[in-house]
N, C-alpha and C positions, 0 to 999 in steps of 0.2 A: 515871329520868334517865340513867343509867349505860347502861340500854337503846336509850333514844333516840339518844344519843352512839354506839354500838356501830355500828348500825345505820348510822348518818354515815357516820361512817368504814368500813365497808363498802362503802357506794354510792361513794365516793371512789374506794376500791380498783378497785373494778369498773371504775365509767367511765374511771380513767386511760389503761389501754393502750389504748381505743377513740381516745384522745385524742392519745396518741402516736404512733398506727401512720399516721403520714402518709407517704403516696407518695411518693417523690422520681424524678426520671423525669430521668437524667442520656443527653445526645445530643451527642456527636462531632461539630462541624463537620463538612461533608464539604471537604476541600482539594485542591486540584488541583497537580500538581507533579511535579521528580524531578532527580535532579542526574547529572554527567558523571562517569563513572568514569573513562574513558580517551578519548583523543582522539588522534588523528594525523593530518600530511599532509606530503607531501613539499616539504622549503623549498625544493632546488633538481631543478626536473623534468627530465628529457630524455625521455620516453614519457609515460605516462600517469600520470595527477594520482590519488590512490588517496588515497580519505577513509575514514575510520575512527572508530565514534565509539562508547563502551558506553555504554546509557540506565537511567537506574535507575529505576524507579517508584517514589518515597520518599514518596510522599503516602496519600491514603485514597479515592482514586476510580479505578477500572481505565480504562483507554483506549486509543486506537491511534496510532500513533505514528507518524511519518516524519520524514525530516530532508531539509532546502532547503541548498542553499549554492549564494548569489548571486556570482558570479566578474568581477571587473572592473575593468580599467586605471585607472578613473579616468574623471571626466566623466557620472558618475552612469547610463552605460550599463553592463550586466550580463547575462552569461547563466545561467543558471539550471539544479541537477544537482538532482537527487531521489533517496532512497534507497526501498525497496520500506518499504510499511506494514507492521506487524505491531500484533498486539493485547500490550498491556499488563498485566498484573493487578497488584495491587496487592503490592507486594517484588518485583515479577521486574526481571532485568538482559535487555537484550537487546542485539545486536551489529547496528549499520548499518552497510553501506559505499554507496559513491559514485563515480563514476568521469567524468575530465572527459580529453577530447582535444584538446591544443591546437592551435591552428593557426597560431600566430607567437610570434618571441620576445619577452622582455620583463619588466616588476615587476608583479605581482597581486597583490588580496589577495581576500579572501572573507570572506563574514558567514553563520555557521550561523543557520539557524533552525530550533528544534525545535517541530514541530505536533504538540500533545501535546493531546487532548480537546477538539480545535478550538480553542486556545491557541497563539499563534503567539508563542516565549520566542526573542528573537533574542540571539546573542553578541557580544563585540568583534569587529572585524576583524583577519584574521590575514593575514601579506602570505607571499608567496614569487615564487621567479622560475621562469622558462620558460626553461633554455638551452639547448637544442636542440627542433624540434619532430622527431618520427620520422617517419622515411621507412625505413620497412619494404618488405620482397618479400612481394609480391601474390601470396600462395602460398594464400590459401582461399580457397572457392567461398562466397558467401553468398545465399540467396533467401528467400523472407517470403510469407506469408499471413495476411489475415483469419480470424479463429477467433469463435464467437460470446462474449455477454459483454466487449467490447472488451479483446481478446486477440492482439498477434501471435505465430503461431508462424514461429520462425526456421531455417531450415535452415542446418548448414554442414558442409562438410567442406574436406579439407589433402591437400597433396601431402606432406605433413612433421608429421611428431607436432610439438604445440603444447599448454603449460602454460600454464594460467590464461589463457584467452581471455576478452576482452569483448564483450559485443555493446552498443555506444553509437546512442541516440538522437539525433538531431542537426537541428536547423533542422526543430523542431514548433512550431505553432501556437503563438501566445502566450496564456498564461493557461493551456495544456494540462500533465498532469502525467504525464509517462513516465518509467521508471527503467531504468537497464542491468541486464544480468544477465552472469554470471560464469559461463564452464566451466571446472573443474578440469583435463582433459585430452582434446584431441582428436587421437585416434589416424591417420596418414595411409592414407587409403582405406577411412576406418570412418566415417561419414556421424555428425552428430548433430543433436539441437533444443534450444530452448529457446524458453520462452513471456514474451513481452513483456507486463506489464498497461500500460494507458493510463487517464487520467481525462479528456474531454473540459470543457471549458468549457461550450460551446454547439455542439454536436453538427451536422457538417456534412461533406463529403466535403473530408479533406485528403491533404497529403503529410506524410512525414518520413522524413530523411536514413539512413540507418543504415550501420553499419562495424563488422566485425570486428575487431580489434587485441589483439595478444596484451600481457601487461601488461608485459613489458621491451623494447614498439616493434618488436622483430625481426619479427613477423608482421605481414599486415594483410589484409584483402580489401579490394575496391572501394568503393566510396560505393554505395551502390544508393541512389533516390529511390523511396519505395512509397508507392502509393494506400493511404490510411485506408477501407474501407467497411464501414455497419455491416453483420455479420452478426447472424441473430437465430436461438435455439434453435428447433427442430421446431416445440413446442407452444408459441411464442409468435410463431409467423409463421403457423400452419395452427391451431391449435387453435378460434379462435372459427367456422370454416370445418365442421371435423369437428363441431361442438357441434349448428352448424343441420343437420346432414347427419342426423346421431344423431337429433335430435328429432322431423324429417321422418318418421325410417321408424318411430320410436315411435307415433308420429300415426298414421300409416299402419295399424301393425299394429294399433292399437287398433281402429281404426273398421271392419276385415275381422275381428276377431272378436265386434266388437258385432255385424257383418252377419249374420256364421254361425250366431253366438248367436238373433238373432230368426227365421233361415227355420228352424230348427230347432224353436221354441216351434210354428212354424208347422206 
């Protein structure tokens, strides 16, 4: 009996941790998100409107990021600034800026929108005014090229050393996404570039406005109006061209060595 018993409680012993060892399979939401570290814009402008914004990625999904702010007196019309894209990872802080030229005076306000992982997280409105617009000296040379990958490179140079220049987009297609870019310093009679990216909507041959202006108004160059065209890399304007060309003299050389091959058996 005592035996019988023994043996019980043994098999018990045994089977329990088979019994206990169950799987638990614990999984993270994935959440999409990220909050405003810092933020800035100038409440009263006289040059150029300078947006400032630090993004945190606070969530658990990496993404790319860019920031919109929609600019406008009222009456539900608006123009539209863009900051460059950057990639996000998951804890990193990154810095946008944004730059808008006005062209009369007046009350504005603006609504950020941050497009975070194709998430479009929009803010309250924040107002400021426009009291003077600048009227700078025409003292820089500005010209533009297509580049491929829809890319303009900008040329510019100065009769006068100039701090913190912008190169502003201006009067592009609607639904199009272009951003300005920043030069630290351009030396006078030392030529420089900088490369524009663009997003097309629906792709087609346009214009857009552009202007140099240095960011405390003192500077400016002209309005230039440039053709948009696409340009395409080497090997994706020629490459399926060179592929049948290839295959042609591959063809070819086959079938003069299969020739050589048989008068030779011969």
């Amino acid at each position: 009996m005592m035996r019988r018993i023994f043996c019980i409680m043994l098999c018990i012993l045994l089977v329990s941790p088979s019994v206990l060892a169950v799987e638990i399979n614990v999984r993270v939401r994935d959440k999409i998100g990220g909050q405003i570290e810092y933020f800035e814009l100038e409440k009263n402008v006289d040059s150029v409107q300078r947006f400032v914004i630090q993004w945190y990625n606070s969530e658990s999904v990496s993404c790319r990021s860019r920031m919109e702010y929609r600019i406008g007196k009222g009456g539900g019309k608006y123009e539209t600034v863009w900051s460059d894209e950057r990639e996000m990872p998951v804890g990193v802080s990154r810095h946008f800026e944004a730059y808008w030229l006005p062209e009369e005076k007046g009350n504005y306000s603006t609504v950020l929108v941050i497009h975070h992982c194709h998430d479009a997280i929009k803010s309250e409105a924040f107002n400021f005014s426009v009291e003077s617009v600048p009227r700078s000296e025409e003292t820089i040379g500005i010209e533009a090229r297509n580049l491929p990958g829809k890319k303009i490179e900008v040329m510019l140079d100065s009769d006068t050393d100039v701090e913190d220049l912008i190169v502003i987009p201006t009067n592009y297609p609607a639904g199009w996404i272009f951003s300005s870019k920043r030069l630290e310093n351009l030396e006078a009679g030392e030529g420089a570039k900088l490369v524009l990216d663009y997003e097309p909507s629906v792709w087609m041959e346009e214009k857009v406005d552009l202007q140099a202006v240095s960011l405390d108004g003192r500077y400016s160059s002209e309005k230039i109006s440039f053709k948009l065209r696409e340009e395409k890399y080497f090997w994706d304007e020629n490459g399926y061209s060179i592929f049948i060309v290839v295959l042609i003299l591959l063809i070819l050389s086959s079938m003069a060595n299969i020739y050589a091959f048989s008068r030779k058996r011969k």
